[in-house]
Every structure is written in C-alpha cells, then in structure tokens.
C-alpha positions as CSV (number, residue, x, y, z in Angstrom):
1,X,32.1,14.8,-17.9
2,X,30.7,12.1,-19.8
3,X,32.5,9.3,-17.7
4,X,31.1,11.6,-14.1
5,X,27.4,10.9,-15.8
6,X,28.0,7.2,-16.7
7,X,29.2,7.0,-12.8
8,X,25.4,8.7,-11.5
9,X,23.5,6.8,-13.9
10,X,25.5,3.9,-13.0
11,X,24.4,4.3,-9.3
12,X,20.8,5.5,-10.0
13,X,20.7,1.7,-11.7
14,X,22.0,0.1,-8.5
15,X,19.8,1.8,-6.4
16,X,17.1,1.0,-8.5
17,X,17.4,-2.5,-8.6
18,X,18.0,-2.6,-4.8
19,X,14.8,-0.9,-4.5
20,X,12.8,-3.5,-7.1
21,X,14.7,-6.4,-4.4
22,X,13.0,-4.5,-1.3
23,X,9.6,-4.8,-2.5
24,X,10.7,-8.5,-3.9
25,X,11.6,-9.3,-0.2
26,X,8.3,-7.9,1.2
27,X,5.7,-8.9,-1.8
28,X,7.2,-12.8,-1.4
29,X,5.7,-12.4,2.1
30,X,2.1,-10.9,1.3
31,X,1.6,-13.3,-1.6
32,X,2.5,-16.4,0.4
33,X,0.0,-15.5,2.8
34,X,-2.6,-14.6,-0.4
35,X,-3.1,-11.4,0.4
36,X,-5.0,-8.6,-1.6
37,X,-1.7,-6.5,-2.3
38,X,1.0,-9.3,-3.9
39,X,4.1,-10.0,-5.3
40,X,3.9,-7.5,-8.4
41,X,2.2,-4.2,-6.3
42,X,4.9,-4.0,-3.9
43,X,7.9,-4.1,-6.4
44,X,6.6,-1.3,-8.2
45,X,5.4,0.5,-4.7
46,X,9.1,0.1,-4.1
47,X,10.6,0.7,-7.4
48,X,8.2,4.2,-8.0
49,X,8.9,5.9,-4.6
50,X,12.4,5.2,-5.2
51,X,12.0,6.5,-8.9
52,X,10.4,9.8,-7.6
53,X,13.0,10.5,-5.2
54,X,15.9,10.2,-7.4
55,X,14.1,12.3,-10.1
56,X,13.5,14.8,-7.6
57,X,17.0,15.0,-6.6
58,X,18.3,15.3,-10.1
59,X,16.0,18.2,-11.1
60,X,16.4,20.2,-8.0
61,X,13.1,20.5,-6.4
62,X,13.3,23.7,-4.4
63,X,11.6,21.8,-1.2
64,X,12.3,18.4,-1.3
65,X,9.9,17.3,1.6
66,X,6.7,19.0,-0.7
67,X,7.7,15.8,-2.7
68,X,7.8,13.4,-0.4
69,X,4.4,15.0,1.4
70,X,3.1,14.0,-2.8
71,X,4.5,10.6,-2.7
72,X,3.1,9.2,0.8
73,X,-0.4,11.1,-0.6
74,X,-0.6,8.5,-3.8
75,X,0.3,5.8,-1.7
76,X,-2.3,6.3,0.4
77,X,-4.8,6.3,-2.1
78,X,-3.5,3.3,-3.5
79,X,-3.6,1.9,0.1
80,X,-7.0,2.9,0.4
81,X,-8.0,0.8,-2.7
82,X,-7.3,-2.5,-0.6
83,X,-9.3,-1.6,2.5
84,X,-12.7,-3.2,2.9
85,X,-15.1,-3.8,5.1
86,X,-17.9,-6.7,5.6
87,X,-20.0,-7.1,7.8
88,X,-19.0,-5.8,10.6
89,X,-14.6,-6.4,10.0
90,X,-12.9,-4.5,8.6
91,X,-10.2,-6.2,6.3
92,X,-7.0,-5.3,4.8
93,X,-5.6,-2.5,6.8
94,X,-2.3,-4.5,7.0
95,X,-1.7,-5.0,3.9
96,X,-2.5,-1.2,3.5
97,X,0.4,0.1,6.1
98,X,2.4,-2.5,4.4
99,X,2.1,-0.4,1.6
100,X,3.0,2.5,2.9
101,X,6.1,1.2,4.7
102,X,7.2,-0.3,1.4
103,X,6.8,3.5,0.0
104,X,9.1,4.6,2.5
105,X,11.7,1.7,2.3
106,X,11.6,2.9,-1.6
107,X,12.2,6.7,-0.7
108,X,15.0,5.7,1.8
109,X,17.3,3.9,-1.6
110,X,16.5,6.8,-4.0
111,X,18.2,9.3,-1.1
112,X,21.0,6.9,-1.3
113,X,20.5,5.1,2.6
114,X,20.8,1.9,1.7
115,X,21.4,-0.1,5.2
116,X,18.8,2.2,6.6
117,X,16.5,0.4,4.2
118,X,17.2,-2.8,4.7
119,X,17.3,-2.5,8.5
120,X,14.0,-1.3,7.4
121,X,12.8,-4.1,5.3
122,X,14.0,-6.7,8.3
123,X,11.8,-4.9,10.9
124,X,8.8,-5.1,8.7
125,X,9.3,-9.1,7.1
126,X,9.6,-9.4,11.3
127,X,6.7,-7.6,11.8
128,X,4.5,-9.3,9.4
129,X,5.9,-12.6,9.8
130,X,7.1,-13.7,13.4
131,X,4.5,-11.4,15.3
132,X,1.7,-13.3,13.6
133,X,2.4,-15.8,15.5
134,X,1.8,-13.5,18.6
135,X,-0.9,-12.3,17.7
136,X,-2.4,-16.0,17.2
137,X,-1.8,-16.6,20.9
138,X,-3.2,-13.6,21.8
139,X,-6.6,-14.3,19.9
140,X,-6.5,-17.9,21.5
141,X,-6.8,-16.4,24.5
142,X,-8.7,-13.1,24.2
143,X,-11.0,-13.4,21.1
144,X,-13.5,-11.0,20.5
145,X,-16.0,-11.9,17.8
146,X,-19.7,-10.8,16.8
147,X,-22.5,-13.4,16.7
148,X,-25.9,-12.3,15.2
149,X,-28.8,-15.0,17.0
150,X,-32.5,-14.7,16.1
151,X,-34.9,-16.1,18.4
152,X,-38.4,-16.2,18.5
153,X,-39.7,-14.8,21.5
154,X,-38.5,-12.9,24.7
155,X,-38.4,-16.3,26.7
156,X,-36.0,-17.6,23.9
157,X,-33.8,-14.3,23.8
158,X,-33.3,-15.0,28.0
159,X,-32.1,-18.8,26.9
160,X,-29.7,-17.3,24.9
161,X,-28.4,-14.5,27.7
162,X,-28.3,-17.1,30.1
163,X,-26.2,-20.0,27.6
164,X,-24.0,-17.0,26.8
165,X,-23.0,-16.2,30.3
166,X,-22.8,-19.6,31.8
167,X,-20.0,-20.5,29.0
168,X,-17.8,-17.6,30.8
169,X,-18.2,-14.9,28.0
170,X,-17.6,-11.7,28.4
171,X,-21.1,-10.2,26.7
172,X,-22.4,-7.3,25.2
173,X,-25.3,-6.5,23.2
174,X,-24.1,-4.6,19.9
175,X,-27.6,-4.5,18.4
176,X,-30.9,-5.5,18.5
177,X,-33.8,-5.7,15.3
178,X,-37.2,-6.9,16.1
179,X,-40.2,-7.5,14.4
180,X,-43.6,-9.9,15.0
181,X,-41.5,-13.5,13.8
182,X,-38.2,-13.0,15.6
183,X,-36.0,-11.0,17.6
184,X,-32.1,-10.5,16.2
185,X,-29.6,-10.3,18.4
186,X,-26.3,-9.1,17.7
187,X,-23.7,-10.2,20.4
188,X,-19.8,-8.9,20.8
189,X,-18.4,-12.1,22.9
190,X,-15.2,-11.7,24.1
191,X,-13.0,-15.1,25.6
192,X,-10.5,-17.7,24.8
193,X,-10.8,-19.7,21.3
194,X,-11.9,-23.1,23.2
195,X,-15.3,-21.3,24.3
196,X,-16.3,-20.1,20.4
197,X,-15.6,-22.9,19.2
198,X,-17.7,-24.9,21.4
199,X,-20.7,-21.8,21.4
200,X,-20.7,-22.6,17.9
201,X,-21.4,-26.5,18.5
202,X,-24.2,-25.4,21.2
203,X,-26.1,-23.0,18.2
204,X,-26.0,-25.9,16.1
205,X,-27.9,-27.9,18.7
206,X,-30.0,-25.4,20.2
207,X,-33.7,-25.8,19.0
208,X,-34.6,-22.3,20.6
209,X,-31.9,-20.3,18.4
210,X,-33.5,-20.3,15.2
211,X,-30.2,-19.1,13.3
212,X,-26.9,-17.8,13.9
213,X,-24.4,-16.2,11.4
214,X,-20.5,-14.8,12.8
C-alpha cells in the first residue's frame, strides 16, 4: 500500500514539475518581449491549474467539469487584471488569452495528457512568436491608426481633409470637439506604414495644424 502511494505521489511530482516547465517555456517568451504578465505569473498560472486538477482528482469531486468551469473563472479575473486601455487602444488582451491558454496547458498535465500539452505549448510559443512577424507585415501594409488634429478655423479643418486624402488614406472622422479657439479633429486613417510615417513629418511642418497627438 505504502509503495502504490509513493508511486502516485511520485507521478503527481513529475507532473508537477512538467507543468512549472510549461509555463517556464511560455513566460521566457512574454518576458523577452517585456510584457505585463512575465516569467514568474505564468509558472504559477501553470503550476496552480495543474495543482487544482490533480487535487480534484484525488478527492473525488462528484462533477469534475464544475471544477474546471471554477478554474478558467479565476483565470479570467486574473486575466482581466492585465487589460488596459488608453486612449483610444486597448492593451494587453494577448497577454490575457495567453494566460488563459497557459491555464489550460496546466489542466491538460494534472489529467495526466502530457504530449497533448506540449503539442499545446508549441502551438502557442508559435502563435506568439513566428505570427508576430505576420502580423508586422500586415500592419506595414494595412495600418489603421487614430490621429487627433486641432485647427483653428473651418478653412484650416478643409486643409487638413484635403492633405489627408491626397496622401491616399483611407479617412474617417471618429470625433469632432469644438469650441471658439479651435476645432479637434479626431481621424481613424487607415494605409500602408510609409504614408503615417510621412503624415507625421507633414504635421510637423504644417503651420495651419496647430497640434497633433496619435
């Protein structure tokens, strides 16, 4: 008996530690790119789901899934924690699924399916990694950003319409503030990296554009 529960708490260990290398694997990833969520917060993402599972397991929960259902709730307030917005982007929803999917890797060791894990764990390092790169030449090619312009009067606000649509943007008006000094503009332009970069050298010169802010 005593040699059949050194062999389970022997295996609990493994999977344990397999689970602290999952979130090892992932958290290497999100703090080499500095994110919000590092190194430490996705080894013990990893190492808790996994944790609760086994636990569950052992004591016999009566509906396993009710436990899971718990464990995917915490993570998402935890994921919720490292959301946040300004201005007008909204930052950190990757790091927030990430998260999440690390909670699952975690779950899939404490029910004992190890290669499905890993297979796991390679789809997301692939995910977060190599389509970055994808999405970079997508955004060189079909950025959308917000620009807010104050002018000072109606004739100035055309200047700017007219600049905008000469430099083949795609251009719509998000808001508008006005008051007796100046009119502010806010402007959702949508093209390839090349034209931003070179609106943003035309704002700097422009006399009639009192200021700018993106």
């Amino acid at each position: 008996m005593e040699n059949l529960l050194h062999a389970f708490e022997g295996r609990d260990v493994l999977l344990i530690m397999l689970s602290v290398l999952i979130g090892l694997l992932i958290g290497v990833e999100r703090e080499y790119r500095n994110k919000s969520a590092g190194l430490r917060t996705f080894i013990l993402v990893s190492f808790g789901s996994c944790l609760f599972t086994i636990i569950s397991l052992k004591i016999g929960v009566g509906n396993p899934d009710r436990l899971a259902a718990n464990i995917i709730t915490g993570i998402g307030f935890l994921g919720a924690g490292v959301i946040f917005k300004e201005d007008n982007k909204v930052s950190g929803i990757t790091t927030a699924t990430t998260i999440w999917a690390t909670a699952s890797l975690g779950m899939c060791v404490g029910t004992g399916n190890i290669f499905l894990a890993f297979i796991g764990v390679g789809l997301v390092l692939v995910i977060l990694g190599l389509l970055t790169y994808l999405q970079t030449y997508i955004d060189n090619y079909h950025k959308i950003k917000d620009y807010e312009l104050q002018t000072l009067s109606e004739a100035d606000f055309e200047h700017t319409e007219q600049l905008i649509r000469q430099m083949g943007f795609k251009a719509t008006i998000v808001n508008q503030r006005y008051n007796k000094e100046s009119l502010n503009t806010t402007w959702r332009l949508t093209g390839n990296i090349n034209q931003h970069k070179e609106l943003v050298k035309v704002l700097r010169r422009d006399k009639q554009i009192v200021a700018y802010q993106y």
